[in-house]
N, C-alpha and C positions, 0 to 999 in steps of 0.2 A: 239830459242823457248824452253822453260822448266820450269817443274814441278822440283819446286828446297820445300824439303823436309827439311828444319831448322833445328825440332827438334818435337819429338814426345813423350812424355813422359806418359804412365800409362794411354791410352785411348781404353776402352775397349777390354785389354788384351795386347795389343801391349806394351813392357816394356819399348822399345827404339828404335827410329830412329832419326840418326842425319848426317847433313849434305851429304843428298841424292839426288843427281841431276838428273833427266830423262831428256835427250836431245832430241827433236823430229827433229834434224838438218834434218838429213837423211830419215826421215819418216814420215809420219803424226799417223804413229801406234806405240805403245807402249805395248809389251804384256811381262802380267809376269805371272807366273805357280806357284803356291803354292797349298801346301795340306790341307784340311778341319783344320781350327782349328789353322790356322796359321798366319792370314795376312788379307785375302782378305776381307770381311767382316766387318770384325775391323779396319778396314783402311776405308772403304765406309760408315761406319757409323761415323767415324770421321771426313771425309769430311761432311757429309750433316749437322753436328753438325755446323762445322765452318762456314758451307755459309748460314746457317738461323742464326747467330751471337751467336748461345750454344756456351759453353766450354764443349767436350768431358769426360766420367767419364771411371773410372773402375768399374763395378755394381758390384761388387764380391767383391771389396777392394776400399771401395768408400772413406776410409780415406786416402789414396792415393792421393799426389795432383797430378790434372793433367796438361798437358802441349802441346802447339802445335801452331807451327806457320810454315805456308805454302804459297809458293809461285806460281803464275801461270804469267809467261807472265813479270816480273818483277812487278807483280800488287797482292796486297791481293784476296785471291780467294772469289767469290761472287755468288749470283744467276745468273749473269748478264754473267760470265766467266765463270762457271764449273755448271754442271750437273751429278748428279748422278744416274746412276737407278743399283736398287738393284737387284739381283738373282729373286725374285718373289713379289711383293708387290700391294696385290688384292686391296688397298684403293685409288692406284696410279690414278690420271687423269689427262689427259693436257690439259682438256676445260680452265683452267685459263690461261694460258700459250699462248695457241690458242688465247685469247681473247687479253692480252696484249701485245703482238707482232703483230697481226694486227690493233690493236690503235695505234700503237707506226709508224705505215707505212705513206709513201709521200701521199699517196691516203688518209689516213686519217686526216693529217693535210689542204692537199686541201678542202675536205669536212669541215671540220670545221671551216675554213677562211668564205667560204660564206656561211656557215650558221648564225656562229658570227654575220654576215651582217643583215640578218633575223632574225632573235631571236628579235636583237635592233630594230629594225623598227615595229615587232610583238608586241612587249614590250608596244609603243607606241600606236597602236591600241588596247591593251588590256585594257590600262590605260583609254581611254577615253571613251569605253564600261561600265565601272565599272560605271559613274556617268547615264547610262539609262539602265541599264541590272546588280541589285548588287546579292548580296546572293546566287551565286554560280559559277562555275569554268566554264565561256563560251568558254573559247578555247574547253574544256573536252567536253560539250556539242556538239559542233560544230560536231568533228572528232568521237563523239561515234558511229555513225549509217554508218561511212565509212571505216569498217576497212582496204580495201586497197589501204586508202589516207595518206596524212599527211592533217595539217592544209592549209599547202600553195594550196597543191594542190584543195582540196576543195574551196578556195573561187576563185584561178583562175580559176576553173571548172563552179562554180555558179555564176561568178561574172554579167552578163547580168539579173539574175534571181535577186540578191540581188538591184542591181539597177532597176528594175520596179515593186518591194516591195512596196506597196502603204499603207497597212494599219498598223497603228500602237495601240499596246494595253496596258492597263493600269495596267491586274492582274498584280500580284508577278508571275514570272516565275514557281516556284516550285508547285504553288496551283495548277494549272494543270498539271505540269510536275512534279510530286514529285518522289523524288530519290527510296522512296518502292513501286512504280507501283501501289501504291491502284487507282488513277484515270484510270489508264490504263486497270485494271481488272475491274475497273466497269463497264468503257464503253462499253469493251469487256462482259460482263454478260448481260448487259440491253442493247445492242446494236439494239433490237426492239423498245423498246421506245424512245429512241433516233433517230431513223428511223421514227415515226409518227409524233415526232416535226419536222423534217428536210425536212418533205413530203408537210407536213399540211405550213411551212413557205413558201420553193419553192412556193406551190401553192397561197399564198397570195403575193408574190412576186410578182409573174408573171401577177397579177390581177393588179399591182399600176399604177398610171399612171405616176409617177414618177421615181419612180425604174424602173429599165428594165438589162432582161438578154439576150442581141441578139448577133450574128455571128461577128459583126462586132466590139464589144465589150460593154463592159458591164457597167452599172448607179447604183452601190448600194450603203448601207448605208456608208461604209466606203469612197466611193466617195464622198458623200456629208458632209459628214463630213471634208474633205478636203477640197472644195469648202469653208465651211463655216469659216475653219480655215483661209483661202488664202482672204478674203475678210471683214474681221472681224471687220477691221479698216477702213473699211466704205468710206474709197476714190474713191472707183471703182461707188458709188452711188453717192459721192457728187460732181464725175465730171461728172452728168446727166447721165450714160450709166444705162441701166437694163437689164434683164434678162428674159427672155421666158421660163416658166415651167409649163408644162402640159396645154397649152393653158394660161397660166395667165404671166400676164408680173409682173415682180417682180423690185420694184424701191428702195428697201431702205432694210439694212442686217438684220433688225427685223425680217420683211419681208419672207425674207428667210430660215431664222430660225424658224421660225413657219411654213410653209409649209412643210418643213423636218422635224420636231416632228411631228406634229400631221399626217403627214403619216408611223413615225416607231409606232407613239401610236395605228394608226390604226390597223397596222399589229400584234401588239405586245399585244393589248389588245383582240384582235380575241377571242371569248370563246371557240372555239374549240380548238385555240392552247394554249391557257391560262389552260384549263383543260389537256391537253397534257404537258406542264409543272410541273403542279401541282403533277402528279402522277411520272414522273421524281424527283422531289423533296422528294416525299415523301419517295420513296424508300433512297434518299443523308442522308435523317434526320435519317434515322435506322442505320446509320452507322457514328459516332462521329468524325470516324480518315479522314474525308471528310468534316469535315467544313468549311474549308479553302476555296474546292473548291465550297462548296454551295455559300459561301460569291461573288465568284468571277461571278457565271451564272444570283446569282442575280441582279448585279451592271450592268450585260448584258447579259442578255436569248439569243443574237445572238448566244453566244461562243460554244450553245451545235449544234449549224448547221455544224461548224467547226470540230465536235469533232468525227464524224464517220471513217473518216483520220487520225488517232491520231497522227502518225509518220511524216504525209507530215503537218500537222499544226503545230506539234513541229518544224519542221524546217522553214516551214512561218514567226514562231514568229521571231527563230535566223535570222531571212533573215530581219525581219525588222527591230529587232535592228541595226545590220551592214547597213543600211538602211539610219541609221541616222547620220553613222560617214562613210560616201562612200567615202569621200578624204581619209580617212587613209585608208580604204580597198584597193582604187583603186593603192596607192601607196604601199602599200605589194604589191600586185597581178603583178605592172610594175616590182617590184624589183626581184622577186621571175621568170619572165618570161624572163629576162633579164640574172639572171643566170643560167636559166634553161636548156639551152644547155651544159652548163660547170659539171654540174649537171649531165647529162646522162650519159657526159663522163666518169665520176669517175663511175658512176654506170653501166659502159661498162665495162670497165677497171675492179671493182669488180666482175663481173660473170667471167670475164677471168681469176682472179685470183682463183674461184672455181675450174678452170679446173684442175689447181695446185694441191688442196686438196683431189679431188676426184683421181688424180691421185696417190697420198699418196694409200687411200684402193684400187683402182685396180691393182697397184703391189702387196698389199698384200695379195691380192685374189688369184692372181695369183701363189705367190710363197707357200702359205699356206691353207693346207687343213682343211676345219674350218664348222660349221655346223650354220655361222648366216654372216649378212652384217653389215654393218655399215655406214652413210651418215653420213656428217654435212651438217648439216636443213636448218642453218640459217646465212649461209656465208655475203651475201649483211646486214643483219642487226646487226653483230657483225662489221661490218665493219664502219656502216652509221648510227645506233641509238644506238650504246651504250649496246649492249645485250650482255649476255656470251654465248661463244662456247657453242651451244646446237648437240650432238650427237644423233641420234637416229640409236638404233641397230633393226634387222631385221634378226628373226630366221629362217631358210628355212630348211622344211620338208616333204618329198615326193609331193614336187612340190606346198607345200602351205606354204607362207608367214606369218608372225606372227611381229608386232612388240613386242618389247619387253623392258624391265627396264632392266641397266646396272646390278642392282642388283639382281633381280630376273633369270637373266643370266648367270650368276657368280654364283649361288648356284646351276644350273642343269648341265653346264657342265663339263667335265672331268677337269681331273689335265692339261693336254695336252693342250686339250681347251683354259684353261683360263688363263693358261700362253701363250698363242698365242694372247687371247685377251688383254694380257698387252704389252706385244710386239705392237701393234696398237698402242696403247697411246702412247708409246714411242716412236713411228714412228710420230704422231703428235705434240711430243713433239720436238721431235728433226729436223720436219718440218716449225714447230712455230721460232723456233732457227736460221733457214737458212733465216729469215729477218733480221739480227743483222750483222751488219758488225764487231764486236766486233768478234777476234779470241776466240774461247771457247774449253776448254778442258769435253768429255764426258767420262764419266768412267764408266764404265760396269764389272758387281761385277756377275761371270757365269750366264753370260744371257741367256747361253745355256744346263743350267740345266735342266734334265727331260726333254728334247724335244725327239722324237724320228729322227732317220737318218736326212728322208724328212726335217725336220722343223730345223734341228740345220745347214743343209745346205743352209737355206734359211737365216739364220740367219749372215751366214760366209756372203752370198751376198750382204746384204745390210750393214755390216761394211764395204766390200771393196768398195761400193757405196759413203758411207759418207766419207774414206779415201781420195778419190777424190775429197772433197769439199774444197775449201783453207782455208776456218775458221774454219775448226772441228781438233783438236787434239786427238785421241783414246786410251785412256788406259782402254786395256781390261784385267780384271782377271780371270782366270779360273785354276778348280782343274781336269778335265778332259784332260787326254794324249793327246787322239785322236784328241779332238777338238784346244790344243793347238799346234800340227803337224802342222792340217791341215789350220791352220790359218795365222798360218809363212810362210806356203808355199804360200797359194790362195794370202796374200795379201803382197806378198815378202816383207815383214818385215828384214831390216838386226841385222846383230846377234847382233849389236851393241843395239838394240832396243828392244831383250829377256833378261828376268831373270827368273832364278831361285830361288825362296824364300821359306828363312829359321830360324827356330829362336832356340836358341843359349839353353845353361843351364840358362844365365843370364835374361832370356826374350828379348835378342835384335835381332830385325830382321836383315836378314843377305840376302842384294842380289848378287847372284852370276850369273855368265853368263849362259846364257841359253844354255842347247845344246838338244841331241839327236832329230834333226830335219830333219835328212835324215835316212836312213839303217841304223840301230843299228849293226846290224846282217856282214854286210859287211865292217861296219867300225872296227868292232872287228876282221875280220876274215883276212883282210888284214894288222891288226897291227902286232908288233914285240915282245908288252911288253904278259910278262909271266900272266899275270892276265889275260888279254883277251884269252889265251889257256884255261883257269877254264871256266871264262866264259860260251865261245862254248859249252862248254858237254852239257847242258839242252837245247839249243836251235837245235844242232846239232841231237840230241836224240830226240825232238818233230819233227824235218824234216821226219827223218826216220820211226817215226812213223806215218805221213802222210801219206808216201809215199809208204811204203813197207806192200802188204796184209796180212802179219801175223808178226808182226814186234814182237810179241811176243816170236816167234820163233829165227826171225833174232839176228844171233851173235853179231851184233855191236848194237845192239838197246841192247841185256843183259849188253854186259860190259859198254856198256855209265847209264846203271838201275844200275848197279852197284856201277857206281860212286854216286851216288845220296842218296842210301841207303848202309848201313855196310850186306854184302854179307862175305862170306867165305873166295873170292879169293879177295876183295877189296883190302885189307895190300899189295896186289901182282899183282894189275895192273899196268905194265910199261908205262911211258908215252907213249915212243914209237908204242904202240899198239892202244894210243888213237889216236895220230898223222893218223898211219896210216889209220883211220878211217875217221877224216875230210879230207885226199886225195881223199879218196871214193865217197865223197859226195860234197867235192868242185872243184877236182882237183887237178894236182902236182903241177899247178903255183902259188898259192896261198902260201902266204908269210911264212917261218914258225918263230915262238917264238922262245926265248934265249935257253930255256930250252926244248927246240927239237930239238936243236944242240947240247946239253950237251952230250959230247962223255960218260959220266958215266951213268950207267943202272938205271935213278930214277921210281922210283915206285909215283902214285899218290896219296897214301894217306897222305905219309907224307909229299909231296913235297906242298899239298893243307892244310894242316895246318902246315906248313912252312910260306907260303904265306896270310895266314891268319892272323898269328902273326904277320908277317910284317902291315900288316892291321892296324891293333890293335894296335900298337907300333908306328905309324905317329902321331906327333905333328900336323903334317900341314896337317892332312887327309883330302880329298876330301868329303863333307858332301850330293854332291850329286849325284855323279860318281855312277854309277850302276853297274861297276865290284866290288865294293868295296863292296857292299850289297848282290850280289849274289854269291860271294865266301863266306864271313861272315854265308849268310843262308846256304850256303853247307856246312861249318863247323861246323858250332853247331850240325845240324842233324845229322850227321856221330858221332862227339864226344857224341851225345845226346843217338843215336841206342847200339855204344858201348859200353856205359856206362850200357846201361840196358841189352844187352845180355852178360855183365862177370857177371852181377847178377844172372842170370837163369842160368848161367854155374856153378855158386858157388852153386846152389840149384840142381843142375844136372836135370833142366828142359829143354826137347828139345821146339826148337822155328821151326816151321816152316811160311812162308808169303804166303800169300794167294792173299791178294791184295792193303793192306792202310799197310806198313810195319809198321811207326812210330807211329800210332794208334793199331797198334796190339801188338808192343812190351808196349805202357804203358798197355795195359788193361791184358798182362800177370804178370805185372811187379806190379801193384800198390798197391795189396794187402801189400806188402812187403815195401812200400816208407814210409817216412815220409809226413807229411804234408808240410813239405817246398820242399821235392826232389818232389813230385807230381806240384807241385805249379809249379815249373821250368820247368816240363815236358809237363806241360799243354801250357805254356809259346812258348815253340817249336813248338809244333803245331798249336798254333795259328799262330805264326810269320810266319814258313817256310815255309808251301806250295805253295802259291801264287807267292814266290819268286823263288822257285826252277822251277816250272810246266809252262813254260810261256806260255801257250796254246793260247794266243790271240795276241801274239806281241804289246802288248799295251803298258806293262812295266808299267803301272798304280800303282798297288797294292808294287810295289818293291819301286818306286819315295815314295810313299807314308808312308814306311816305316820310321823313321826318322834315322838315323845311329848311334845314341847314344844308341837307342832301342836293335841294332845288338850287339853292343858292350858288354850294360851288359848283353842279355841275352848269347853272349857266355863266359863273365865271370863267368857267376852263374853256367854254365853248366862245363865249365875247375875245379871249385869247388864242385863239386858234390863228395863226398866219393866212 
């Protein structure tokens, strides 16, 4: 398995990589260590170029062609294999990610088979709805008033109600039900007058002798209207049978038909309720965008008895249409109950797959201290209708809950914060990922930048988490010592799987083997070679200074200060005197250098710009070796200190130190410099402190140094007049 590197030519500052293979034989981690400005960055933005199908540029020298072809897996790298997340990027989100990796799931293809199923046979009842229900979207109608239905579920819920639907009606669907609710607000404003037609009817109602509304059920207009339709063609009369109504026997459909008019006439013509209408009316007529439904009360003054319910007769009507086409209802409704067991299961199966997700943020709760929550809302309906990952975040402060906008979020919390809350997405991203059986390479561009302790340790946890997953590949970059240490160590990474990265005069990056990933300190102090004697003196000198309560006083803490700064007797430090110093502090057993067996009496200063030159003088120098850079920063400051106090000896000024020697010797010195010898002096003090003082063990600031840095400035400084 490998990230096989072709060739990389001129993409955003990277001048050349070619022919570079990361092997992941032995590990599933891949970490390499470069410093700001070198690699890491310009490399992750190359990648993200390539797997959205960009060509990477140089923005600085964009006439520059560029170049790059990468491999993952034996396969061009894609969204599909490789994943990048960058150092901090606040627009970052994996809701799409989330969404398309749970469509792409066995539970999502089963749901969609037997829907497929339904849809087609739905299809089919919609079509034949169209020719008695047209001018507007009846499924939409159906499903608006149940939001927590589907279609299916609604008509196998109502389907007993839709089959003893008896009455059917002639308005246009929308003159009463229109899409701007004006009928809906009227009824609702004039719901008293409407209440004195519906009073003053009931009571003519219940006076017919025809109509009847009793317990046992009920005789109204809309019955007889049935009746009249069921009997129309007259056969039921012409083969001698008739009818008993209200005391009158009825023998012929004329007949019938006229006894049911002139009893809705009677009702209908009533002056009391005819005047009751009227004023109903009059108020329809003030209002224009109501004509539709004036047209519709008048063709049937019943409609406003209906209309005090407005929600439960909208759904009456839809009950009667589906009423009329009950063989295709009733067959959705067997189809839809048939699959309906198989149905629950995926929608079992999907809340269990919730536990999954939610267990995503309760690790992250856990391992991160954060001042807000995070759910996904909508797991079952990204899953079963097609919705995207919807997150909702939730801010908790002094025990009161808030939700909140990912945006609005992002602009009040800290720096800390809000890289914790991309951390999250990335945690859903790279959750979304673990449904792909596709091996995938992730790349991590210091992901643990600016986090404090706590959080950069949570950070090491869940890479050694996804290490352990057999499709994730980890290449992680980072410019942080500590955090690359402790990285190799937590997730035993072999050394074959570190780099150190560097790049050249040429612009070509250069990976070399990784090292210093155990004691520094012990690995120098047990070596033989004469460089790691130099070494020691600053680290040995920071021990003592620990350790010893006036170290300022202590002997061996002066002459190791000595070595470090041009003092009196520096010309006239013996090695031997140093030697016997690290006996002191490490023991006699402790290995000694060439050059502490050198039976001849060497003095250190010149034996350390001896050594220097040798430095300086390697064709084949080590670029990222740390004895190399920390003798180099010893020698410049020494040849730097002594160059400026035979100055002040020439001016026969005394120099005494007080406490920053090399900042006290320019500020006696500068009056006197040119502007180029200042330039170089300034040069020293920026470089050498950090490399000399290693007060932290981190070795950060020295790695970080580049060696070609060291070089010229102790050339500029060997040229100094």
């Amino acid at each position: 398995m490998k990230l096989k590197i072709i060739n990389i030519e001129n993409c955003y500052g990277i001048g050349k990589i070619q022919k570079t293979s990361l092997d992941f034989s032995k590990s599933n981690s891949y970490l390499l260590y470069a410093q700001n400005g070198v690699f890491k960055t310009s490399f992750a933005k190359s990648l993200t170029d390539l797997i959205n199908n960009e060509m990477p540029k140089d923005n600085f020298y964009p006439n520059r062609e560029s170049e790059i072809k990468i491999e993952f897996n034996g396969k061009k790298i894609s969204k599909e294999n490789v994943a990048v997340f960058h150092s901090y990027d606040e627009k970052f989100s994996s809701e799409d990610s989330v969404t398309t990796f749970m469509a792409k799931s066995d539970l999502k293809q089963r749901y969609d088979n037997i829907f497929s199923e339904l849809e087609k046979e739905k299809k089919t009842l919609l079509k034949s709805l169209r020719g008695i229900a047209s001018g507007f979207d009846c499924e939409e109608e159906i499903i608006k008033n149940e939001k927590n239905k589907n279609f299916y579920e609604i008509l196998d819920t109502y389907l007993t109600e839709i089959e003893n639907s008896e009455k059917h009606y002639s308005f246009e669907y929308h003159d009463i039900f229109d899409r701007s609710k004006k009928v809906k607000d009227f009824v609702n404003k004039h719901r008293d007058l409407i209440e004195q037609y519906f009073n003053k009817y009931q009571e003519l109602l219940s006076q017919s002798e025809i109509f009847k509304h009793m317990n046992s059920g009920d005789f109204g207009t809309n019955h007889a209207d049935d009746l009249k339709k069921a009997l129309e063609n007259n056969r039921f009369f012409k083969a001698n049978h008739s009818l008993k109504i209200a005391r009158e026997e009825i023998t012929n459909y004329q007949k019938l038909s006229d006894i049911f008019e002139n009893e809705k006439n009677r009702i209908l013509n009533n002056e009391e309720l005819k005047e009751s209408f009227d004023k109903i009316e009059k108020v329809i007529n003030a209002n224009k965008e109501l004509k539709a439904f004036k047209d519709a009360i008048n063709k049937d003054n019943t409609l406003l008895t209906e209309l005090l319910d407005y929600d439960s007769f909208r759904e009456k009507v839809l009950f009667s249409y589906l009423k009329q086409v009950i063989q295709n209802v009733k067959s959705l409704v067997n189809l839809y109950r048939e699959k309906k067991p198989k149905i629950e299961e995926i929608i079992k199966q999907a809340n269990k797959d919730q536990k999954e997700w939610e267990s995503v943020i309760e690790i992250f709760n856990q391992r991160f201290l954060v001042p807000f929550k995070v759910e996904l809302q909508n797991q079952k309906d990204i899953l079963l209708n097609k919705d995207t990952a919807q997150f909702r975040f939730i801010f908790s402060d002094d025990n009161q809950d808030m939700n909140v906008q990912k945006e609005d979020l992002q602009k009040h919390l800290s720096g800390g914060e809000k890289r914790a809350l991309y951390i999250l997405q990335i945690l859903f991203e790279i959750e979304a990922r673990k449904r792909s059986d596709e091996v995938q390479l992730l790349v991590f561009d210091d992901i643990s930048d600016s986090f404090d302790y706590r959080n950069k340790y949570a950070i090491i946890e869940y890479l050694k988490d996804l290490q352990e997953c057999r499709q994730f590949k980890l290449l992680v970059m980072t410019h942080n010592f500590d955090f690359y240490r402790t990285l190799a160590s937590r997730l035993d990474i072999p050394r074959e799987q570190i780099k150190m990265i560097r790049k050249n005069d040429a612009r070509e990056i250069i990976f070399e083997n990784g090292g210093y990933l155990k004691s520094f300190i012990k690995c120098i102090r047990d070596s033989e070679k004469d460089k790691d004697f130099f070494t020691l003196i600053p680290f040995v000198r920071n021990l003592i200074e620990y350790t010893s309560s006036q170290a300022d006083k202590d002997s061996n803490y002066i002459i190791l200060t000595n070595c470090l700064h041009m003092k009196k007797d520096t010309k006239t430090i013996p090695i031997q005197d140093i030697s016997k110093i690290f006996d002191s502090v490490f023991g006699k057993e402790r290995k000694n250098k060439k050059i502490e067996k050198d039976n001849s009496k060497l003095y250190f200063l010149q034996a350390i710009y001896d050594i220097a030159e040798e430095i300086y003088n390697d064709k084949d120098r080590n670029h990222i070796e740390l004895q190399n850079k920390i003798i180099l920063s010893m020698a410049i400051r020494l040849k730097a200190e002594e160059w400026m106090l035979n100055k002040l000896n020439k001016l026969n000024q005394e120099f005494k130190s007080e406490k920053n020697q090399t900042r006290e010797l320019y500020d006696a010195t500068k009056k006197e410099l040119s502007d180029d010898e200042k330039r170089v002096i300034q040069k020293v003090l920026m470089i050498t402190p950090e490399n000399i003082h290693i007060n932290s063990f981190m070795f950060e600031p020295i790695l970080d140094t580049p060696l070609d840095h060291l070089y010229a400035c102790l050339e500029e400084v060997k040229n100094l007049n």
